[in-house]
C-alpha positions, -999 to +999 in steps of 0.1 A: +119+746-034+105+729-001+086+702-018+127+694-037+142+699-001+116+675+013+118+649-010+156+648-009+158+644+028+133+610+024+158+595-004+183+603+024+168+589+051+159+560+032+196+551+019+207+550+058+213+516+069+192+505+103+217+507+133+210+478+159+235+476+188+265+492+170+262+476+141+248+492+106+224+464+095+218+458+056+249+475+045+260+442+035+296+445+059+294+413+084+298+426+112+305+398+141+315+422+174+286+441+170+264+409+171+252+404+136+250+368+123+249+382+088+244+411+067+227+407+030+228+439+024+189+444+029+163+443+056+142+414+042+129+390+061+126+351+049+154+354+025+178+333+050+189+370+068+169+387+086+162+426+090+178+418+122+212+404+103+203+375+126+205+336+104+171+324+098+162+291+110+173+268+085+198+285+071+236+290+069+252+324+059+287+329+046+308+359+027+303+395+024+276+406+016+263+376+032+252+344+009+223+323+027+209+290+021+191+262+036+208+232+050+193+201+033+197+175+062+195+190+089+163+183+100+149+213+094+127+226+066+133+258+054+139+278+020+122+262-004+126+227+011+096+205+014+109+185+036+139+177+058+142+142+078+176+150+087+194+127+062+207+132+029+193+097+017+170+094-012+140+066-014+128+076+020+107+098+014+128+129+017+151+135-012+189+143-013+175+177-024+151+180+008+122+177-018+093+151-015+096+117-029+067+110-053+041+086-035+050+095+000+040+123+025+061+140+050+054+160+082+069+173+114+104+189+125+122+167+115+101+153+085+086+121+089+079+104+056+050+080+048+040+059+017+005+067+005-011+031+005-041+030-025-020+058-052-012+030-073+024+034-062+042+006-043+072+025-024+090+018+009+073-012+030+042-013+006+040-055-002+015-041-030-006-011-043-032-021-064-046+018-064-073+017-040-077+007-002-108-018-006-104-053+017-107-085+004-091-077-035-054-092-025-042-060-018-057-051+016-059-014+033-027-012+047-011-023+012-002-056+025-005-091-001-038-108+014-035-145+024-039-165-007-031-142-033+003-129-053+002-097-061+026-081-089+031-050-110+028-008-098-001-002-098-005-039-081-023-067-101-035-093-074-046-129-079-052-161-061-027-187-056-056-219-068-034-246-048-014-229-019-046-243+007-060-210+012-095-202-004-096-169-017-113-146-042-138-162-060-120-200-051-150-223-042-126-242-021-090-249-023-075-284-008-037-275-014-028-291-045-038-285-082-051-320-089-086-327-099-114-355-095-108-349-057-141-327-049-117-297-058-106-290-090-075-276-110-093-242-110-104-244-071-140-250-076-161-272-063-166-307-087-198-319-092-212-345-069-189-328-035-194-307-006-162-288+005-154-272+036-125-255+056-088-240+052-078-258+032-103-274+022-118-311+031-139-327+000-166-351+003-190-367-016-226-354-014-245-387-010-282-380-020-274-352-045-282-372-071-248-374-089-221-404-089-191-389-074-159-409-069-161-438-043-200-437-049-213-468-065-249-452-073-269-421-062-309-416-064-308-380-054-322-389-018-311-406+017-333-428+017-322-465+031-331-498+013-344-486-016-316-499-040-293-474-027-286-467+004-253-444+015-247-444-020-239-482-023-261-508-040-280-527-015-278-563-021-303-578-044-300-544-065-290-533-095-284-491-102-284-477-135-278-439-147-273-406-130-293-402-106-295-437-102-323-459-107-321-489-090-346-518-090-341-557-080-316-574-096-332-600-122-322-639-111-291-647-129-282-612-136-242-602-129-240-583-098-228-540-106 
């Protein structure tokens, strides 16, 4: 009989709502004069009301017993938001539904969102993703198009611009146009015969190197002067034959080259 008498007074005690101020907290009556900001009807904490009846951060309660929820743009995350940048815009980051955006991170009170340059994703300011955040591949670290290259696509596809006077990639040189027989070719590399330097890129023939580039009349691989060919123009009395050139004396009679 004592054990029954015991155990009935705990079920008792337990069934009692917790009294704060007046008020009988977790009955699920809202009770306003006595101070509570809600009343759930339990003494749970987190669930937007807390054992106190007091509105969680985060949260607005309404009705009897009281109904809680978050507050999606209100700058604060709370509930099961993942974020909250105060805003019920989507594409920033922070979803109409306070959730996060896929390719972007968010932090702080109120959330501040980020793209996540090298996922592969381009989102938000990104010029280009190519899924990695290597220099020097058209898409640099801070996801921005390099200079001389177009970049396309998500995840980013980058290539060079052969024409646009800025040598990139694996351009030998690149003069601003697409033409070739000019020391730089239609592909931007280097023709035969040239030396090529700058941004963009100056072409010139390579006297000496033994090859017969355009606005050369001969070239015998060296610099040396009066031996038929000097600067890469038949000396006079000369004649220059081949690539490189041989040159030898010009027979009497002969046609000048």
């Amino acid at each position: 009989m004592k054990i029954v008498l015991r155990l009935f007074a705990v079920v008792v005690l337990c069934a009692i709502p917790v009294t704060y101020a007046g008020t009988n907290c977790g009955n699920g009556q809202y009770e306003p004069t006595g101070g509570e900001e809600c009343d759930d009807g339990n003494h749970e904490d987190g669930d937007g009301c807390s054992s106190s009846c007091h509105a969680d951060i985060a949260f607005q309660c309404s009705g009897e017993p009281s109904v809680c929820a978050t507050v999606c743009g209100d700058g604060i995350a709370g509930g099961n938001e993942t974020c909250d940048d105060g805003n019920n815009a989507d594409g920033d980051g922070c979803s109409s539904t306070c959730t996060i955006d896929s390719g972007f991170m968010c932090s702080g009170t109120p959330s501040i969102c980020s793209t996540i340059c090298g996922d592969g994703k381009k989102l938000g300011t990104e010029q280009c993703d190519d899924g990695n955040v290597a220099g020097g591949d058209g898409c640099s670290s801070s996801c921005t198009i390099d200079p001389g290259f177009d970049c396309t696509g998500s995840p980013s596809v980058c290539s060079t611009i052969c024409g646009d006077g800025a040598r990139a990639g694996d351009e030998t040189c690149d003069d601003g146009n697409a033409a070739g027989g000019d020391g730089c070719s239609s592909i931007c590399q280097i023709e035969p015969g040239f030396r090529c330097t700058g941004t963009p890129s100056v072409c010139l023939s390579a006297c000496g190197d033994g090859l017969i580039a355009p606005g050369e009349a001969c070239d015998d691989g060296n610099n040396t002067n009066n031996d038929g060919c000097t600067f890469c123009l038949v000396d006079p009395g000369y004649m220059c034959v081949g690539q490189p050139s041989q040159c030898g004396p010009q027979a009497c009679g002969s046609p000048s080259p």
